[in-house]
MARBA-3410 file (N, C-alpha, C, O; in Angstrom, 1 decimal):
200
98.8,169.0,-40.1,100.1,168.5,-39.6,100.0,167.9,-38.2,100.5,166.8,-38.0 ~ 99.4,168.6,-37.2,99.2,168.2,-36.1,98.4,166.6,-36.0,98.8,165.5,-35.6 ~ 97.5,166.8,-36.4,96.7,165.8,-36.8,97.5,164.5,-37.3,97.3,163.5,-36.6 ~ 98.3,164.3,-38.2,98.9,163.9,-38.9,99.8,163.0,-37.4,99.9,161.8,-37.3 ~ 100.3,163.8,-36.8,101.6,163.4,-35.7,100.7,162.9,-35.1,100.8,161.6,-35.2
99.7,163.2,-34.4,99.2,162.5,-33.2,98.4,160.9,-34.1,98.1,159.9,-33.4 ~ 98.2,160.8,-35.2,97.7,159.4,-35.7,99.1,158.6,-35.9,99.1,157.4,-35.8 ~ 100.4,159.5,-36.2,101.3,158.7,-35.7,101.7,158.4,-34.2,102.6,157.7,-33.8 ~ 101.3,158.8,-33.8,101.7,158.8,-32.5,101.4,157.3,-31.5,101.9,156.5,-30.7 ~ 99.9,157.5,-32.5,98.7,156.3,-32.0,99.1,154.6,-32.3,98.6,153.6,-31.9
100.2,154.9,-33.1,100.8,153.7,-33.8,101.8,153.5,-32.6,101.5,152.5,-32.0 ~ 102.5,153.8,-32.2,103.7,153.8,-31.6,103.7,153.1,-30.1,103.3,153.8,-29.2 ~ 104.1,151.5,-29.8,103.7,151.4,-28.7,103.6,151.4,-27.5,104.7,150.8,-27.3 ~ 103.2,151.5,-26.6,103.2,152.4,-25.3,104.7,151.3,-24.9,105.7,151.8,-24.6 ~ 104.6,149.8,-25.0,105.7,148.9,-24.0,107.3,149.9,-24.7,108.4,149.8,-24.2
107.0,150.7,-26.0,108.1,151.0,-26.3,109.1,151.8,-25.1,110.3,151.5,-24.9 ~ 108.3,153.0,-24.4,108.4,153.4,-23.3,109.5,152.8,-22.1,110.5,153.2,-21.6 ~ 108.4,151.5,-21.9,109.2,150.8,-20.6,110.6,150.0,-21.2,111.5,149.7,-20.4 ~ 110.8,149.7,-22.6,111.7,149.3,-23.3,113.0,150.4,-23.3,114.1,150.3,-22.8 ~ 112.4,151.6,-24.2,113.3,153.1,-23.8,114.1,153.1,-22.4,115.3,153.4,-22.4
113.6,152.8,-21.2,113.8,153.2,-19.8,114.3,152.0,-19.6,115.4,152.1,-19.0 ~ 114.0,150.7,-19.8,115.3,149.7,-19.2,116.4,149.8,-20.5,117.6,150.0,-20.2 ~ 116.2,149.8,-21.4,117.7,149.9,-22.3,118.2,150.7,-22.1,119.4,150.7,-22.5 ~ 117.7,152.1,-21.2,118.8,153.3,-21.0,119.6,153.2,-19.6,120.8,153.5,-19.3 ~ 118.5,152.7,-18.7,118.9,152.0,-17.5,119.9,151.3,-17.5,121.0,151.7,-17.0
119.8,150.3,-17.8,120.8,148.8,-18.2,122.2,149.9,-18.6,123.3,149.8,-18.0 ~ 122.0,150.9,-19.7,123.4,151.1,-20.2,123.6,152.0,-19.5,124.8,152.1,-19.9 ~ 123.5,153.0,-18.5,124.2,153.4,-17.5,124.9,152.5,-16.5,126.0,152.7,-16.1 ~ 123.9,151.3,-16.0,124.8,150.5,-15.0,126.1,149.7,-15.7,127.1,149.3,-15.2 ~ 125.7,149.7,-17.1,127.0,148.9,-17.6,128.6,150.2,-17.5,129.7,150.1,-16.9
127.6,151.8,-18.5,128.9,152.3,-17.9,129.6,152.6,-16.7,130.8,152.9,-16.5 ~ 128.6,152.6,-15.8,129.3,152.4,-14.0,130.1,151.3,-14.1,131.3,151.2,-13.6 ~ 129.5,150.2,-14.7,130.1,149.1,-14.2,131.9,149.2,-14.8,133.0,149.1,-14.2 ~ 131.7,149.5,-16.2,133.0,149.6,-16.8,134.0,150.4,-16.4,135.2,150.3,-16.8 ~ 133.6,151.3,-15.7,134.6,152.3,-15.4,134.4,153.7,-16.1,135.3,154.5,-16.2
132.9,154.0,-16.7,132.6,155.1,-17.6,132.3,156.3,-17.3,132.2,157.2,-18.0 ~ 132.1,156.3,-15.7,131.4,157.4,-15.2,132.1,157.9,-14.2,131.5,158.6,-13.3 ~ 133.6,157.6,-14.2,134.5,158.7,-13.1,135.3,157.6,-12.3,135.7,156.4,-12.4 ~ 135.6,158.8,-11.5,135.9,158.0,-10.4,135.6,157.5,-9.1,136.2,156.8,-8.3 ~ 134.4,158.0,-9.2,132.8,157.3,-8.0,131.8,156.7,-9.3,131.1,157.6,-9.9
131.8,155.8,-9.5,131.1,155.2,-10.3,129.4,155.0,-9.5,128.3,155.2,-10.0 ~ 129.5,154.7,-8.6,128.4,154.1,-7.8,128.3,155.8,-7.6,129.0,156.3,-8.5 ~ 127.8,156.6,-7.0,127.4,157.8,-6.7,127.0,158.4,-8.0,126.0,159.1,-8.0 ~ 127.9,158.2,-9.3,127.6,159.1,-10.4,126.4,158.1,-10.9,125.7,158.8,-11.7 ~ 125.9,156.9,-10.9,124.8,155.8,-11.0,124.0,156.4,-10.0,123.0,156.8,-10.5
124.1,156.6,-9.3,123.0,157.4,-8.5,122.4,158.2,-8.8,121.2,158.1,-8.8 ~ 123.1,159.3,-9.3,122.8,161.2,-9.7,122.3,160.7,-11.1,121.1,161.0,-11.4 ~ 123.2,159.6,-12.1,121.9,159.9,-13.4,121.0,159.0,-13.4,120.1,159.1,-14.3 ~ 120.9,158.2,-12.7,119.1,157.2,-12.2,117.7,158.8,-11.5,116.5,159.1,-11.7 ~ 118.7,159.2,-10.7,117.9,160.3,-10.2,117.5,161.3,-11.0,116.4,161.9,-10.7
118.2,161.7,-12.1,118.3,162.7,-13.4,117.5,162.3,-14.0,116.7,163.1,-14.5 ~ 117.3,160.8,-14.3,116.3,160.3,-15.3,114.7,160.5,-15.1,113.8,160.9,-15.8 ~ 114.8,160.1,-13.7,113.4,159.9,-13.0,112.8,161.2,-13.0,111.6,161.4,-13.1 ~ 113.6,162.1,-12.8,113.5,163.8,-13.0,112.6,164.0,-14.3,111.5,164.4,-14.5 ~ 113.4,163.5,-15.1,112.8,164.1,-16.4,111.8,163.0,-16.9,111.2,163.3,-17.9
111.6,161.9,-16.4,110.0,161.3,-16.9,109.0,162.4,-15.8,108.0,162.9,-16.4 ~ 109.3,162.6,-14.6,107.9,163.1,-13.9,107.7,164.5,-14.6,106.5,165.0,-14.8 ~ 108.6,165.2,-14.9,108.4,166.5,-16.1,107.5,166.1,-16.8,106.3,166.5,-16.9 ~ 108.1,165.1,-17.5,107.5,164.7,-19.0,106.1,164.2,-18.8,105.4,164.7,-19.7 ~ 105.4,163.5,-17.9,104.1,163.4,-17.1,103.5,164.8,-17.0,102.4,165.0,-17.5
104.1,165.6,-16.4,103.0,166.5,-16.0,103.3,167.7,-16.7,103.0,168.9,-16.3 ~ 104.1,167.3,-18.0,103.7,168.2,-19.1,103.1,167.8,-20.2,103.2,168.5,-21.2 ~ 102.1,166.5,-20.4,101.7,166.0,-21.1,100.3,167.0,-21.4,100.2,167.8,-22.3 ~ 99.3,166.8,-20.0,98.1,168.1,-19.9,98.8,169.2,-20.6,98.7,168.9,-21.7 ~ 99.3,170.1,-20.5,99.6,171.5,-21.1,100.1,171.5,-22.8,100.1,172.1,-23.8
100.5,170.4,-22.3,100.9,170.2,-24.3,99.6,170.3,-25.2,99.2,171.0,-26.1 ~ 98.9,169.2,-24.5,97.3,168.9,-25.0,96.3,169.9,-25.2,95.3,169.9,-25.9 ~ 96.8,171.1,-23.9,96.3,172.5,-24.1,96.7,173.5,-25.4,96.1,174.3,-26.2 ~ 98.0,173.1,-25.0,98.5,174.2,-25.6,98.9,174.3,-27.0,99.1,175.4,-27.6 ~ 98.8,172.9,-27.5,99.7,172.7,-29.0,98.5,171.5,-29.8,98.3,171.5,-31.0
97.7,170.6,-29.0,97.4,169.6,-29.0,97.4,168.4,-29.8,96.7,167.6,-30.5 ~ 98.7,168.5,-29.3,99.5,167.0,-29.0,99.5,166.1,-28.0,100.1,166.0,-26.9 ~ 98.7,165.3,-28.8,98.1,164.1,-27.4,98.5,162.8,-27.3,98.4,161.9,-28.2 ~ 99.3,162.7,-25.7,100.4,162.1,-25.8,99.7,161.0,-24.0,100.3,160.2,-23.3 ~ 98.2,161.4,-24.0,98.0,160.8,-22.6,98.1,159.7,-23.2,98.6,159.2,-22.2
98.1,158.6,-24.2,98.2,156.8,-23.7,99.6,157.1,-23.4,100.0,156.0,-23.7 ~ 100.6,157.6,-23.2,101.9,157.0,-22.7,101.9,157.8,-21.6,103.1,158.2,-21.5 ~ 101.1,158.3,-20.4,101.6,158.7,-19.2,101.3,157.6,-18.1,101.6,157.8,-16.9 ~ 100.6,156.6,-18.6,100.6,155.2,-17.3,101.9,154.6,-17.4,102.4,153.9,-16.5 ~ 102.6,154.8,-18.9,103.7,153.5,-18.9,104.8,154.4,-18.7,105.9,154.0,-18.7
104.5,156.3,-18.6,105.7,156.7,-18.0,105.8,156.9,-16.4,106.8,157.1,-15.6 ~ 104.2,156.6,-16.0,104.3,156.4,-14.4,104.6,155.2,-14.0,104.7,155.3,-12.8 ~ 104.8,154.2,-14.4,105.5,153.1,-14.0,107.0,153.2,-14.1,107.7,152.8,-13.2 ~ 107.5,153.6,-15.4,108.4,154.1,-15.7,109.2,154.9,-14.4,110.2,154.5,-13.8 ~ 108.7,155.6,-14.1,109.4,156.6,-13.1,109.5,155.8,-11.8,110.4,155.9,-10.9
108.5,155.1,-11.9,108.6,154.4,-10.2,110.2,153.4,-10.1,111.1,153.6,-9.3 ~ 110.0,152.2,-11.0,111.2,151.5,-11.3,112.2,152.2,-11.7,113.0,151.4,-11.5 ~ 112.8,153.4,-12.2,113.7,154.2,-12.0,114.2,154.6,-10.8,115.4,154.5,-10.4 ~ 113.2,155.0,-10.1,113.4,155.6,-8.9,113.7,154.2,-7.8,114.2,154.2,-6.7 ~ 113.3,153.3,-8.3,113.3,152.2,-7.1,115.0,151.6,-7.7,115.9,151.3,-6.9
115.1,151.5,-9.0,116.7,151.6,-9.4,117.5,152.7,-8.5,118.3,152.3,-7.7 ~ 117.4,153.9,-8.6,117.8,154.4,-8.0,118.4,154.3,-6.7,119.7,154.5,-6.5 ~ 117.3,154.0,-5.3,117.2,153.8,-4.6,118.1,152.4,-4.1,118.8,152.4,-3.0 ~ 117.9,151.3,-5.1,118.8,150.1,-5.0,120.3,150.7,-5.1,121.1,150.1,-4.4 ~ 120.8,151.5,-5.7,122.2,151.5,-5.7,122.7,152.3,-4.9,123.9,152.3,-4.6
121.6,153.2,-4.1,122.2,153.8,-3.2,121.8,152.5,-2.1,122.8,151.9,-1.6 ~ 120.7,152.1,-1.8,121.2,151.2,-0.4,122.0,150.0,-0.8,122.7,149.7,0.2 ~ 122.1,149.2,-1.8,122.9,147.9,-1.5,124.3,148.4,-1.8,125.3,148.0,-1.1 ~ 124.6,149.4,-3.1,125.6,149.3,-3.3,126.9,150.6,-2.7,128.1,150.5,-2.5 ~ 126.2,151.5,-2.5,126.4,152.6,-1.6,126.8,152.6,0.2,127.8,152.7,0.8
125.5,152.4,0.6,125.4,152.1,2.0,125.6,150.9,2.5,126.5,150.8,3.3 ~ 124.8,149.8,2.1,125.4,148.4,1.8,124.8,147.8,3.1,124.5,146.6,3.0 ~ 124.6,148.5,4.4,124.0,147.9,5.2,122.6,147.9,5.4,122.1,148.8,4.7 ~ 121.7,147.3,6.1,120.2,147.5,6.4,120.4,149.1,7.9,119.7,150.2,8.0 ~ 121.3,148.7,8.6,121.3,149.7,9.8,121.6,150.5,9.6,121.5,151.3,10.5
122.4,151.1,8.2,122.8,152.3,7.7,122.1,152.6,7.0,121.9,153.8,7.2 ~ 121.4,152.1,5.9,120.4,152.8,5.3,118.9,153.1,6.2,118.3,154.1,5.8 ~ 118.5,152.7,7.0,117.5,153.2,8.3,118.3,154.1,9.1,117.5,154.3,10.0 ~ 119.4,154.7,9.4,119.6,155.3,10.3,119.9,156.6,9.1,119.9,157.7,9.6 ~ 120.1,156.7,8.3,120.4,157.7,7.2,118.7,158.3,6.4,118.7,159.4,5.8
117.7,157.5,6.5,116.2,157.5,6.5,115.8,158.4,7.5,115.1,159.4,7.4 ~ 116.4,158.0,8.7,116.1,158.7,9.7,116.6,159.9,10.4,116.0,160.8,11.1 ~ 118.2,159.9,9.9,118.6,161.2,10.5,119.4,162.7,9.2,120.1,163.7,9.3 ~ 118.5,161.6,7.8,119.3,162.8,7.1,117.8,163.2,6.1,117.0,162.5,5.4 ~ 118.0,164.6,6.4,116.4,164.9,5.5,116.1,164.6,4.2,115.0,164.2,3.7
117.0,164.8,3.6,117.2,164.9,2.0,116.7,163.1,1.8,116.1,162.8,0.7 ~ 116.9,162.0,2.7,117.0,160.9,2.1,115.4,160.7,3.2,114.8,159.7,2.9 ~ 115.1,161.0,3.6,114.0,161.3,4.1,112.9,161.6,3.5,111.9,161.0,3.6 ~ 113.1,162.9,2.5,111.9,163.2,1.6,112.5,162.1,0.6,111.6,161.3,0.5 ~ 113.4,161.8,-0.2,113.4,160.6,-0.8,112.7,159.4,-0.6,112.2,158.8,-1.5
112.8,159.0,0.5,111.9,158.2,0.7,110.5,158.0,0.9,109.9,156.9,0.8 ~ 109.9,159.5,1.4,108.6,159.9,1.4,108.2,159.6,-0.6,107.4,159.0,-1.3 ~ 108.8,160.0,-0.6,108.1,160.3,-2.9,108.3,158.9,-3.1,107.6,158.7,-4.1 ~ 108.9,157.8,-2.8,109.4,156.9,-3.7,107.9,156.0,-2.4,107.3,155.3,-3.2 ~ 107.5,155.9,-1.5,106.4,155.5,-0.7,105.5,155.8,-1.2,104.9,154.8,-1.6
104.8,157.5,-1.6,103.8,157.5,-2.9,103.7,157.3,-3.6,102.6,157.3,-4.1 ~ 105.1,156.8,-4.6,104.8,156.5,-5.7,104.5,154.5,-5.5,104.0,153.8,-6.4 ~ 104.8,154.3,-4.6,104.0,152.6,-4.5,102.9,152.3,-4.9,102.7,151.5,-5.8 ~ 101.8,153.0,-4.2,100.2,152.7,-4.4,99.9,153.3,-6.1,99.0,152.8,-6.7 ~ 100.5,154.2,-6.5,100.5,154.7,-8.0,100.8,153.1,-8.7,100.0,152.5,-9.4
101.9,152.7,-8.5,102.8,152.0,-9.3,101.8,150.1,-9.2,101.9,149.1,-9.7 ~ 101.0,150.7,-8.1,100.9,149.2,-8.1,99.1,149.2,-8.4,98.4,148.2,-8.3 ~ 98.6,150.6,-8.9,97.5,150.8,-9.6,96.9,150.9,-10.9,95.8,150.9,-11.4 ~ 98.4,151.0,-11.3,98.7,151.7,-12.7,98.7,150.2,-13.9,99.6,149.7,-14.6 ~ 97.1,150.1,-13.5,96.5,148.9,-14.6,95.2,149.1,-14.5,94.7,150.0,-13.8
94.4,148.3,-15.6,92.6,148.9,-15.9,92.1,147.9,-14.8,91.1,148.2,-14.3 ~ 92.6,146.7,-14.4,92.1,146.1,-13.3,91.9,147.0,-12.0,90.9,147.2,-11.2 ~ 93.0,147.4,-12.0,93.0,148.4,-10.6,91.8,149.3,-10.6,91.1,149.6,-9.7 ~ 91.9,149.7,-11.9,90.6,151.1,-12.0,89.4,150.6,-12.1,88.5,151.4,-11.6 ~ 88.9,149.1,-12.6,87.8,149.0,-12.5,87.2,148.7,-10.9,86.0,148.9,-10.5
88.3,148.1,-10.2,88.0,147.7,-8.9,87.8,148.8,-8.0,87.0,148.9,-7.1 ~ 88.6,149.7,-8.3,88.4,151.1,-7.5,87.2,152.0,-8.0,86.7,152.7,-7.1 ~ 86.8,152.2,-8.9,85.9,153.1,-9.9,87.1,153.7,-10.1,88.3,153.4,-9.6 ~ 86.4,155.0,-11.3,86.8,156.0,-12.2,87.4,157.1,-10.9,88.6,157.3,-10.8 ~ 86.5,157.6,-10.0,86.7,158.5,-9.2,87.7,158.2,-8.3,88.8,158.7,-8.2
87.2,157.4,-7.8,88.4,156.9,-6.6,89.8,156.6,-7.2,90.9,156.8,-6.7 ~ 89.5,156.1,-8.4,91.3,155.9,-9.2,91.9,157.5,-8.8,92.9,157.8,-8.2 ~ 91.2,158.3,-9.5,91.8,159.4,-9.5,92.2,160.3,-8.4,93.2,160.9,-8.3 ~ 91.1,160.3,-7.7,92.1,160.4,-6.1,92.7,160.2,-6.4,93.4,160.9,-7.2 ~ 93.2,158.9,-5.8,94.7,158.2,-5.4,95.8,158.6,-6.1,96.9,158.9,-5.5
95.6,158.7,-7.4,96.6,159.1,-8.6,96.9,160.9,-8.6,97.5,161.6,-9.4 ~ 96.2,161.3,-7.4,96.2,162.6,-7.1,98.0,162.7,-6.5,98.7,163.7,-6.8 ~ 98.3,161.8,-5.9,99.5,161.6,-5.0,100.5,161.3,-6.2,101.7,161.3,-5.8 ~ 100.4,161.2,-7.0,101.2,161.9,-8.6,101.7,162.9,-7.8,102.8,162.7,-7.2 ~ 101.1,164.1,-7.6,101.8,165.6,-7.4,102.8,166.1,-6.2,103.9,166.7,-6.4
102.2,165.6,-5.1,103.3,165.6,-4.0,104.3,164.7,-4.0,105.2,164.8,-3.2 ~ 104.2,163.4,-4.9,105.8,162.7,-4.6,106.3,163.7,-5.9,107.4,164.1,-5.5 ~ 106.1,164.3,-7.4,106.8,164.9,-7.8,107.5,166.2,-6.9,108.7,166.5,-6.9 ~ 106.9,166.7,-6.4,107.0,168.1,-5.6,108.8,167.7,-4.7,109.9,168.3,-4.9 ~ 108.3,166.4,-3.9,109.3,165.9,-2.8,110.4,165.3,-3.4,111.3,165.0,-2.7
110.5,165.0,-4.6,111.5,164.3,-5.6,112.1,165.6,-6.0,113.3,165.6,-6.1 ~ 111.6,166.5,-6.2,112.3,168.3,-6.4,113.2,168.4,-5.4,114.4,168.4,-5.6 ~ 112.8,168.4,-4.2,113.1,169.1,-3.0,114.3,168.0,-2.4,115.3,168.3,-1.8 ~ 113.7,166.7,-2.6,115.0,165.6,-2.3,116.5,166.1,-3.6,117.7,165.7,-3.4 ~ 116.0,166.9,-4.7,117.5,166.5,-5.4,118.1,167.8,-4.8,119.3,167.9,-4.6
117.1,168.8,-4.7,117.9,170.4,-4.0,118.3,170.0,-2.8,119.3,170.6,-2.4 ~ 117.9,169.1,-2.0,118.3,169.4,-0.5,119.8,168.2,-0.4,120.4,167.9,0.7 ~ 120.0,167.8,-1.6,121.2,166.6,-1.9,121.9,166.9,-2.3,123.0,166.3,-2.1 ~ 122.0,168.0,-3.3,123.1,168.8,-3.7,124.0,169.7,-2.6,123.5,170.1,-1.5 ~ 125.3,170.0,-3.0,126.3,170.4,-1.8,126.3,172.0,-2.4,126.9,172.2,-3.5
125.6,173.2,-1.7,126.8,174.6,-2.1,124.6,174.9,-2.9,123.6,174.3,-2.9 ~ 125.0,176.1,-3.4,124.1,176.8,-4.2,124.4,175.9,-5.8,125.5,175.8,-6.3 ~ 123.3,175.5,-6.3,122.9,174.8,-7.1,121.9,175.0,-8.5,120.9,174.5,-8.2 ~ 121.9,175.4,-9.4,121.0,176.1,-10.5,120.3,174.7,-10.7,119.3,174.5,-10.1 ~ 120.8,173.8,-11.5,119.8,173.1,-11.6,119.1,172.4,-11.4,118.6,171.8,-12.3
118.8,172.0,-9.8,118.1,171.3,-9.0,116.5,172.8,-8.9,115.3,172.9,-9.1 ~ 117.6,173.6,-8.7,116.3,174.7,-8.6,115.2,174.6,-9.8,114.0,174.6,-9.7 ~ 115.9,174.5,-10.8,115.1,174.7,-12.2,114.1,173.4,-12.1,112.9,173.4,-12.4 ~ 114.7,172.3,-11.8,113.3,171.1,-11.7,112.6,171.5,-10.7,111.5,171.0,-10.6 ~ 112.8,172.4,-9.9,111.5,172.0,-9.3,110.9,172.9,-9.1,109.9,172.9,-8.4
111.4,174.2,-9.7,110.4,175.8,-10.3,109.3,175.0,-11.5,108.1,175.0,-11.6 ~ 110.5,174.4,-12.5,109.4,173.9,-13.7,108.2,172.5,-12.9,107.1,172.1,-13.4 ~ 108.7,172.0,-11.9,107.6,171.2,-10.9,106.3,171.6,-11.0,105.3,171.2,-11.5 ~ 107.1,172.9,-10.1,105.8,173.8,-9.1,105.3,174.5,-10.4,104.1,174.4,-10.4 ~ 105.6,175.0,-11.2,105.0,176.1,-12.2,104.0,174.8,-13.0,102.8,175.1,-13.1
104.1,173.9,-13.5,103.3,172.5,-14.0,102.3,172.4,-13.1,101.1,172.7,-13.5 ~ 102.5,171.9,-11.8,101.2,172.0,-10.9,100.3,173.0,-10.3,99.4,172.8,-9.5 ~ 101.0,174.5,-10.8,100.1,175.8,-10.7,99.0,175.7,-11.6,97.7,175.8,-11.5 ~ 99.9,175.3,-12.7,98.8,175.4,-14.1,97.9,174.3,-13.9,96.8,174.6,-14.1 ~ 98.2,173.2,-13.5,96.8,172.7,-13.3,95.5,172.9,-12.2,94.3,172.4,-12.3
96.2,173.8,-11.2,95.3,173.9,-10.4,94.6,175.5,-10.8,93.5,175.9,-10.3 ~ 95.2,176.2,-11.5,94.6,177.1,-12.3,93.8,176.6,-13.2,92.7,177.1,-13.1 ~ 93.9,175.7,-14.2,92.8,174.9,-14.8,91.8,174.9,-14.3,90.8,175.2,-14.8 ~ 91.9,174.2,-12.8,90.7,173.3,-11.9,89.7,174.2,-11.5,88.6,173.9,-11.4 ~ 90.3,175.6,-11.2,89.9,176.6,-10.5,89.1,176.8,-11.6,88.0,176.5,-11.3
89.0,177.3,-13.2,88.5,177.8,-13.5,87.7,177.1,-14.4,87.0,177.5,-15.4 ~ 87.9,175.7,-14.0,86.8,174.7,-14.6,85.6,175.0,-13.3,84.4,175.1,-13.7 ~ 85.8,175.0,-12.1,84.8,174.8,-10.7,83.9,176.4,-11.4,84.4,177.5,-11.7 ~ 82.1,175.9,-11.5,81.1,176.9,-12.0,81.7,178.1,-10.9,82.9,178.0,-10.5 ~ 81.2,178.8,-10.8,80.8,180.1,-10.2,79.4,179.9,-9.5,78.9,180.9,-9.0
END
């Protein structure tokens, strides 16, 4: 059975992904635009661009444990969900500065003196060099090793994209907490992996 899913799987293809994420994209800005999402349209375009991006970098760094655990193998689609997340997240980011803040001197003075938009901007900075590697050109010019470094910085902009949606929320909050327990508990397990792949 398993077997069976992942040869379909193999069929299925990866641009469908970046296709998934701008058609879901696109139709949230339409219902902002229409009037569908309240009565802060631009702010509730914010929270689910940011919700979205949430749940691709889950979906990334639950690909390894699935593969452990069930194996279901799902790595060809975690480069086109790491690009995925990046242009989410840089959507994101566009509606809060052009259409939110609106100025260049307000969005740098809000960088600068509010944390939460601070570590947002830290995660959406690492994920640059990801996003702009995240091709076989890049890997052959870098080698195998050194790709993977870099692509190490995967984990701390997920970490800081946790901590940017908890420290953005107003009051005590459940489910900001829960992204980024299920974060941190994703990158335990791999560093539990690591640990007990290194000999003795």
């Amino acid at each position: 059975m398993l077997g069976s899913l992942n040869k379909l799987l193999r069929r299925v293809p990866t641009w469908a992904i970046y296709a998934f994420s701008a058609l879901w994209c696109g139709w949230l800005f339409y219902a902002a635009a229409s009037g569908r999402m309240g009565p802060e349209p631009i702010k509730a375009l914010e929270h689910a661009y940011g919700i979205y991006a949430l749940k691709l970098i889950v979906a990334i760094l639950l690909i390894t444990p699935l593969r452990k655990w069930t194996g279901l193998n799902l790595l060809r689609f975690r480069r086109a969900l790491g690009v995925s997340v990046f242009f989410v997240v840089l959507a994101h980011f566009a509606v809060w500065a052009i259409l939110d803040v609106q100025t260049f001197a307000r969005v740098w003075a809000d960088i600068v003196k509010r944390p939460y938009v601070t570590i947002g901007m830290a995660s959406l900075a690492l994920m640059l060099p990801l996003a702009i590697t995240s091709n076989d050109r890049s890997l052959r010019r870098l080698g195998s090793a050194a790709w993977r470094r870099l692509h190490l910085l995967t984990y701390p902009a997920a970490v800081l994209a946790g901590l940017h949606f908890i420290w953005l929320v107003k009051g005590f909050q459940i489910r900001p907490l829960i992204y980024l327990l299920v974060i941190l508990g994703l990158l335990a397990l791999r560093l539990k992996w690591k640990r007990r792949a290194i000999p003795a």
